[in-house]
N, C-alpha and C positions, 0 to 999 in steps of 0.2 A: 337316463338312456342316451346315449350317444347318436346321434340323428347321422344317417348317409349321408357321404357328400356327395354333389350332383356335378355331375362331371357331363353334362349334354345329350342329348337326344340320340340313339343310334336310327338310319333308315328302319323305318316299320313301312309296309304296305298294308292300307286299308281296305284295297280291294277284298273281297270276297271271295275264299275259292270255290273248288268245287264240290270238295266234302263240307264246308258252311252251305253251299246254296242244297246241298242233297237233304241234308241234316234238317235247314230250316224248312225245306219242304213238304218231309214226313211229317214233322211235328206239325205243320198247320193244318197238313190233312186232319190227322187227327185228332186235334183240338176241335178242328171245326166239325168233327160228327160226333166228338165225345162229351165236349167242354162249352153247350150254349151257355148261354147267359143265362136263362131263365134258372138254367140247373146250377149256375154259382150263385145265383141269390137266394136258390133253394137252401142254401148252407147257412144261411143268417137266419133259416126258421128252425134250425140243427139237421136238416138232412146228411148226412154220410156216408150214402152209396159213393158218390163222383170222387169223393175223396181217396178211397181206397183203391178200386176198379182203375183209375185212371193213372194211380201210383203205378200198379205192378204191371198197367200195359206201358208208361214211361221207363221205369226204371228195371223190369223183367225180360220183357218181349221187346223193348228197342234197343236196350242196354247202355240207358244214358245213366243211369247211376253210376256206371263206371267211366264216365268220359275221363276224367280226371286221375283214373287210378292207373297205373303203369301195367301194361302186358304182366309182368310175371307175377303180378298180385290178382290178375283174373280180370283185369279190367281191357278199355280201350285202349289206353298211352295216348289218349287226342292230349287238348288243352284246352288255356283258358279262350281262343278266338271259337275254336266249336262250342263250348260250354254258353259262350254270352250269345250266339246265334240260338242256342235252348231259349236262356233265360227271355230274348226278346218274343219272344212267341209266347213263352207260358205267362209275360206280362200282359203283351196286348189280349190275351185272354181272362187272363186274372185267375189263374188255374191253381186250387185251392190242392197243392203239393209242397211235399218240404222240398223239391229241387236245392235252391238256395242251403236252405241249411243242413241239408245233410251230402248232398253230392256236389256242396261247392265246399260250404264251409270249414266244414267238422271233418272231410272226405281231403281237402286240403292241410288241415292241421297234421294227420296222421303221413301222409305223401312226404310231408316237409322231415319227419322221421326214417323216412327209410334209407336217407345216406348216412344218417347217424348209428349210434351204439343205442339205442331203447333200451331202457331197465327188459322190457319183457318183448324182445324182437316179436315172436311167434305170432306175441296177442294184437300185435300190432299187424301185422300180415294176415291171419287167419281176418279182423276184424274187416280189412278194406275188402277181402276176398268176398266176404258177405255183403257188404257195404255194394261193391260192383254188381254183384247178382241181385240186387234187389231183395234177397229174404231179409235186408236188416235196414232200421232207418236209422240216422245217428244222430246227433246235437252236439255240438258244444256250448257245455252251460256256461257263459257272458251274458251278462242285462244285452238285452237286445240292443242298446245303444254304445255300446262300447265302441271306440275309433282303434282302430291298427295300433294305434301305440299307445294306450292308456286301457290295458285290459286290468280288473279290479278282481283280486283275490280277496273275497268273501268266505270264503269255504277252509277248514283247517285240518290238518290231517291231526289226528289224536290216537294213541295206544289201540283203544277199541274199534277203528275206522276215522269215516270224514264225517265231520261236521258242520254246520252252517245254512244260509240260508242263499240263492239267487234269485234274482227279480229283474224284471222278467226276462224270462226265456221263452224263445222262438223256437216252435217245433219241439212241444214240453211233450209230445205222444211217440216219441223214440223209443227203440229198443233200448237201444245204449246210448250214455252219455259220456262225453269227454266232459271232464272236471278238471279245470286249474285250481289249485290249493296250496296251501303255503302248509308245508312239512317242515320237522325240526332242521331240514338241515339246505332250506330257501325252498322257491317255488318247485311243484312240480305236477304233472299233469297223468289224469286217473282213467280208467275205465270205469264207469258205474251202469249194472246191470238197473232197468226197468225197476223191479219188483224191490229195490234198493234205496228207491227216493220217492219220497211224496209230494205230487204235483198238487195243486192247485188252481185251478182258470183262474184268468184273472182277465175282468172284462176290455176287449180291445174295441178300436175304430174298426180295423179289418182285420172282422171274423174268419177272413178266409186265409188267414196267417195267424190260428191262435198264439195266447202268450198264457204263459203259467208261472207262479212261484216255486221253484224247486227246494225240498227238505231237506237233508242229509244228517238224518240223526243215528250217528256210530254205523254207517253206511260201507259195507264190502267192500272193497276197489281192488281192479290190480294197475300198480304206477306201470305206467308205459314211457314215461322220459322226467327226469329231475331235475333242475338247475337250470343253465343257459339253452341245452334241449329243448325242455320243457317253454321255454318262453319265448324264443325265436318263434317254436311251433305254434303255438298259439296268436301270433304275431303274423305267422305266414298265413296263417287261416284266415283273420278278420280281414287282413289287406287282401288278399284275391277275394272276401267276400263282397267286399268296399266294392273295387273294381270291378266283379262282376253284378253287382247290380243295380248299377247303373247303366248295364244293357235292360237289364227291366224294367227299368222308368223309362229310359228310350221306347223301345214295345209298347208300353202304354200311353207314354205322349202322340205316338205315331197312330195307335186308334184312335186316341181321342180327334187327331189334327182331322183323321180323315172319315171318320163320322162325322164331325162337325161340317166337315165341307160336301160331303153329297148329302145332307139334311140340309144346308142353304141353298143349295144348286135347284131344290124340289120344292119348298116353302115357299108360297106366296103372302102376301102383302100388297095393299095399297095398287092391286094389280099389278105387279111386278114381283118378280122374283127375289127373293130377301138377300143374298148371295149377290145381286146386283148394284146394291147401296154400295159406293165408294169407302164407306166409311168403314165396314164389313169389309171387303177386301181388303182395304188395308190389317189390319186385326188376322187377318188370317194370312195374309204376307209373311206378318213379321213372325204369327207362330210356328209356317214353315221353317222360316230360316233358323230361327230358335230350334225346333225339333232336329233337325238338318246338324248344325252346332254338337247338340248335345250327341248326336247319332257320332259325331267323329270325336267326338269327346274320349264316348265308350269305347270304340271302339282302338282307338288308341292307349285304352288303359289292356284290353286284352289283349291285344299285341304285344304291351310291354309285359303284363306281363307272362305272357310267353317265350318272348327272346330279348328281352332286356332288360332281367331284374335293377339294373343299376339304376335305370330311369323311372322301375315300374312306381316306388310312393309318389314323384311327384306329379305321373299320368293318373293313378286314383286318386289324388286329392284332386285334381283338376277336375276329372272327371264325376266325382262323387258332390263337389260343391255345386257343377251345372247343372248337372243330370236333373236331381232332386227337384230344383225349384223349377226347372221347365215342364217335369212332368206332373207338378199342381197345379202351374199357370194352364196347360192343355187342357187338365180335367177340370177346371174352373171356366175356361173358357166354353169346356163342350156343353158344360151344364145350363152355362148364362146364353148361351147363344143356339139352345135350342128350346128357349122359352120356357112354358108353363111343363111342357112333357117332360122334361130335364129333371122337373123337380119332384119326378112321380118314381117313386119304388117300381113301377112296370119299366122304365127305360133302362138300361144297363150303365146310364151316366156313371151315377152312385157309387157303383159298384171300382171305377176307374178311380173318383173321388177318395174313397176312402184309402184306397190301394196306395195313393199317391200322396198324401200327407201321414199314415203311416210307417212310409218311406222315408220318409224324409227326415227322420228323427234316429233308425235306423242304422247301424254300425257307424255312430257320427257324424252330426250336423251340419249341415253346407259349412256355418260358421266355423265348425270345430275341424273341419277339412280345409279352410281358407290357413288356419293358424299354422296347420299342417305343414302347410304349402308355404306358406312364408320363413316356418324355423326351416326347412329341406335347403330352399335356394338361398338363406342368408338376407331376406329383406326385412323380415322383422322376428324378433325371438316368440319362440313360441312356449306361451305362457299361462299355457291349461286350459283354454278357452272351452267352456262348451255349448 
C-alpha cells in the first residue's frame, strides 16, 4: 500500500461549537436518566432491556445514527467533530450500544462510496437510509483489531456465495453486515443479510461491547464496491473509526479523573482528608493533564478529520496511540485510589476498567498506531508492527 504524504497541519479549531455543546447536552441528559451504572452492570448478568430501548431513543428519536450520513441519504450531513462529542458521552457512561460500530464505522465505510460508481448504487443508498433512521444496525465484519491500513481478507467469494470465517467482530447482533472478500477478480466489499451468517459469542472483557465469530457458509450477498472502491472504503471506515474513538476513551478517562477526585475530596483518613496527602495530589495533577492531552489529541483527530483528510492518518495515529493508554492509566488509577470499594462489583469502577483495556487493543494498538505514525511522517518504516 502506498502511505500519504504528509504535507503539514492545516488551522483546525478545537473549540466547541454550538451544535457540539447542544448535541453533547441532550445526550448526557439522557444518559444520565436512562444509562445508570447499576443498569450496565446489569448486562454482565445478560440483562437486555438498556440495550435496545436506549438504541432506538439514540439512534430513532434523536437521530444520531444518521450524524454521519449526508442529507440526501435521510441522514444529518453533521460529521466527524459532532460524532466524537456522541462518542464522549456514551464512553463516560459506558453505554452498551453499537454507536461506534455501526453509525461510525460500518455507516463511514458505505459514505466513503457514494462519490464513487457502487457495483449496486441503490443498495448502497437505500442501506444508509435505514442505517440513519435507526430501523437497521450494521457491522463491518474486520477482527475487532484491525488498524486503518492492514484490513485482513479472511472471507472468499465462491460460485455459490461467500465463504469463510471472521474473529472477532464487534457488534456481531447487526441486521446487516459489510463483508470485505477477496472475489476472482481482487478485493471486493458485500452486503450480508442477518439470517445469512452464523454468529457465535465469543467470551469478551467488555460485555458491554459483545464480540462474536462470524460464519459464512455459501452466504447470499450483494457486492456493493470491487477493487480499489472496495478497499479505500473499508480503509475510510476503520480510520474515522480509529479517530473517533479515541473521543471514547477520552469520555471515560474524564469520568474516571473526576470520580476519583470528588471520592478523595470526601474520604477521610488519619483524620484528614485523603485528597489532601501531597503525594495524591500530585497523581492526580498529572492525570489531569494526561486526560487534558488526550482530550486535544481526539479532538484534533475529528477535526481533521472533518476538514483535512490530508493530515487526518497522522491526527489518528496520534491520537488513537495516547488516547488508549491514558484511558487505562484513569481507570486503573480510579480503582487503586478508591481503595477496598474500587474493588467491589457494586462501584462502577470495573465497569470503566474493562471498557478501557478492551479498548485498547481495538482497531489497533497504541504500538501498531506508533508504526503508523512513523511510516506516514518518514521517521521510521513501517514494518507490520502489531
Amino acid at each position: 500500500m502506498t502511505l500519504p504524504v504528509y504535507s503539514g497541519p492545516v488551522r483546525l479549531s478545537l473549540v466547541e461549537s454550538e451544535d457540539e455543546e447542544s448535541v453533547r447536552t441532550v445526550v448526557r441528559k439522557l444518559l444520565a436518566d436512562r444509562c445508570a451504572s447499576e443498569d450496565v452492570a446489569a448486562v454482565y448478568d445478560g440483562a437486555q432491556g438498556l440495550h435496545g430501548a436506549l438504541w432506538r431513543t439514540l439512534a430513532a428519536d434523536l437521530g444520531l445514527a444518521g450524524l454521519l450520513v449526508p442529507e440526501e441519504a435521510g441522514g444529518a450531513g453533521a460529521g466527524p467533530r459532532e460524532t466524537g462529542t456522541v462518542l464522549e458521552e456514551l464512553g463516560s457512561a459506558v453505554a452498551p450500544v453499537p454507536f461506534l460500530t455501526s453509525a461510525v464505522i460500518a455507516t463511514s465505510t458505505l459514505v466513503r462510496l457514494m462519490p464513487e460508481q457502487p457495483a449496486d448504487r441503490s443498495a448502497v443508498r437505500d442501506t444508509l437510509v435505514a442505517a440513519a433512521s435507526g430501523e437497521l444496525v450494521l457491522t463491518l465484519a474486520v477482527p475487532w483489531s484491525t488498524a486503518p491500513d492492514s484490513p485482513a481478507y479472511t472471507v472468499r467469494e465462491k460460485p455459490d456465495g461467500l465463504h469463510g470465517d471472521v474473529t472477532p467482530v464487534a457488534g456481531a447482533d447487526a441486521g446487516t453486515f459489510l463483508v470485505p472478500a477477496l472475489g476472482t477478480d481482487g478485493p471486493g466489499l458485500w452486503l450480508v443479510d442477518r439470517a445469512e451468517v452464523r454468529a457465535t459469542p465469543v467470551t469478551a472483557l467488555d460485555m458491554t461491547r459483545p464480540l462474536a465469530t462470524l460464519g459464512l457458509d455459501g452466504a447470499r450477498a450483494r457486492p456493493v464496491a470491487r477493487g480499489r472502491a472496495a478497499e479505500d472504503a473499508v480503509r475510510a471506515g476503520l480510520l474515522t473509526g480509529a479517530g473517533l474513538l479515541a473521543s471514547e476513551q477520552v469520555g471515560l478517562a474524564h469520568w474516571c479523573l473526576t470520580e476519583t477526585v470528588s471520592y478523595l475530596t470526601e474520604r477521610r483518613q488519619f483524620g484528614r482528608v485523603v485528597g489532601g496527602f501531597q503525594a495524591i495530589k500530585h497523581r492526580m495533577a498529572d492525570l489531569h493533564i494526561a486526560v487534558e492531552s488526550a482530550r486535544a489529541a481526539a479532538r484534533y483527530a475529528a477535526a481533521a478529520l472533518a476538514d483535512d483528510p490530508g493530515d487526518a492518518p497522522v491526527a489518528v495515529a496520534v491520537a488513537a496511540s495516547v488516547c488508549s493508554e491514558v484511558a487505562v492509566r484513569a481507570a486503573e488509577e480510579c480503582v487503586q485510589l478508591h481503595g477496598g470499594i474500587g474493588m467491589t462489583w457494586e462501584h462502577p469502577a470495573h465497569l470503566r476498567l474493562k471498557r478501557a483495556v478492551a479498548d485498547q487493543v481495538a482497531l489497533g494498538t497504541p504500538v501498531r498506531h506508533r508504526a503508523r505514525l512513523g511510516g506516514i511522517v518518514g521517521i521510521v518504516p513501517d514494518k507490520g508492527c502489531r
